[in-house]
Phi, psi and omega in degrees: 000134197260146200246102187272182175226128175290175187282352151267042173047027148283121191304146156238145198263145189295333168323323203260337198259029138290340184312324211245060190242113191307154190286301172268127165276185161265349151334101150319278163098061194305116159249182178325297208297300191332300176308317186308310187341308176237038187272139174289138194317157169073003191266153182246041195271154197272135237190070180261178201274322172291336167274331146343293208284341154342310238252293193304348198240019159322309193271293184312322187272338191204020180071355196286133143007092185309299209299309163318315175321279175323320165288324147343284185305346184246326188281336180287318167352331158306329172285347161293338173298353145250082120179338192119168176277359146265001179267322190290329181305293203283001170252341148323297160321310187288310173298247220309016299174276197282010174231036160287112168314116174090352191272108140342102162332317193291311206274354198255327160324285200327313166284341160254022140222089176291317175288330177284345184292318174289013130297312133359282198281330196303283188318350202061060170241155164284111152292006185281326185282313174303304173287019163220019154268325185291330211254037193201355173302130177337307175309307199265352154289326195288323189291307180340282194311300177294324176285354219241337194299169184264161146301009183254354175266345148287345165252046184280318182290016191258006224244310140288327158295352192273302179235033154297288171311309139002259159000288174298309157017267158316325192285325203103347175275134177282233159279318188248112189308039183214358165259177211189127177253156156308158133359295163272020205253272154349299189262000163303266197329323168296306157349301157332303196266299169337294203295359186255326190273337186305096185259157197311135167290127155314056151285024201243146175286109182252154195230145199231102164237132200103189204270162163283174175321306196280356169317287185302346193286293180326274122031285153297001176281293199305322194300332181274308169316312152333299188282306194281333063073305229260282198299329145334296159325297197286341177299287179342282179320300129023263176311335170124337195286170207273155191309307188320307186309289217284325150337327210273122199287140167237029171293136178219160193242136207226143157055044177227143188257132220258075158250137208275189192275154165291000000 
């Protein structure tokens, strides 16, 4: 029997370290029911035991990540409903692929169609004209298109679970409703909980810089009066007449209104 340690060095026994073993994986471990499960209501997509184990042998058959798939693959489930749960396997499969480092459109087709790729190759066709017709398809735009999204916006509901847990804490309860956190455990959580239910104090300033309207209004009025005001001068001067004479200013302010500031 192999022997772990707590953080005081008190041994524990592999019996005493299941307590701390996570309570759920990410492994599905997809079956018939599981899938119907997260088939969109009201849906009749055919759902067999052969196409499961297909479903289970992902990773093995095409390098992807099982876990990742599988979740992928329950979340995405709405999207079976144009083509089926193997046509979405396989473009799960394809999206992840192709977002491989060095990885090829051409090389992430192959693997997730071999026969048509030995087919392909057989006939002398370009596979390349095949995997970008594959890669521009609805399906595989829509998974793009969904992957591209923050995780904070695809888990948002993970967000009440959160301080669900949180809560329970706070509460004194542990991972396992038969376990019990410290004290100081407890008040982290509460902490915790405070700084999220607490909405934000109003201090901010609003501040109004630049001019109003009937400012600019103004404002523009003399700058045009100015200009003409300019050209006019400059005709005189022209025309013989004396520097004094042409100086004499004719500006005038017509309709303009004086408002003070708040």
């Amino acid at each position: 029997m192999s022997v772990l340690s707590d953080v005081n060095n008190k041994p524990l026994t592999d019996k005493i370290a299941e307590r701390f073993k996570p309570t759920a994986a990410n492994g599905q471990h997809l079956t018939v029911a599981s899938i119907k499960k997260h088939l969109p209501k009201g849906s009749s997509i055919a759902v067999t035991q052969e196409i499961v184990d297909i479903l289970n042998r992902v990773e093995e058959d095409s390098g992807v990540d099982q876990d990742l798939f599988e979740e992928q693959l329950l979340g995405y489930m709405h999207l079976a409903k144009n083509g089926g749960v193997l046509k979405l396997m396989n473009a799960i499969k394809f999206v992840a692929l192709i977002q491989l480092p060095s990885m090829t459109i051409v090389n992430a087709y192959r693997i997730v169609f071999p026969d048509k790729a030995k087919s392909a190759d057989e006939k002398g066709q370009d596979l390349s004209s095949f995997a970008s017709m594959y890669n521009t398809t609805t399906m595989v735009k829509e998974i793009v298109k969904m992957q591209v999204l923050g995780f904070y916006v695809t888990h948002a509901h993970l967000k009440n679970w959160a301080m669900a847990k949180t809560v329970n804490m706070a509460n004194g309860i542990g991972a396992r409703p038969s376990d019990r956190v410290s004290p100081t455990v407890q008040l982290k959580a509460l902490e915790m909980i405070l700084e999220k239910v607490t909405p934000p104090e109003d201090n901010s300033i609003e501040l109004k810089i630049g001019m109003s309207d009937e400012a600019k209004s103004a404002t523009q009025n003399l700058t045009n009066q100015l200009e003409a005001m300019a050209q006019i001068q400059l005709a005189n001067l022209k025309a013989g007449k004396s520097l004094d004479d042409v100086q004499k200013l004719g500006i005038s302010f017509t309709d303009v209104e004086v408002v003070e500031g708040d």
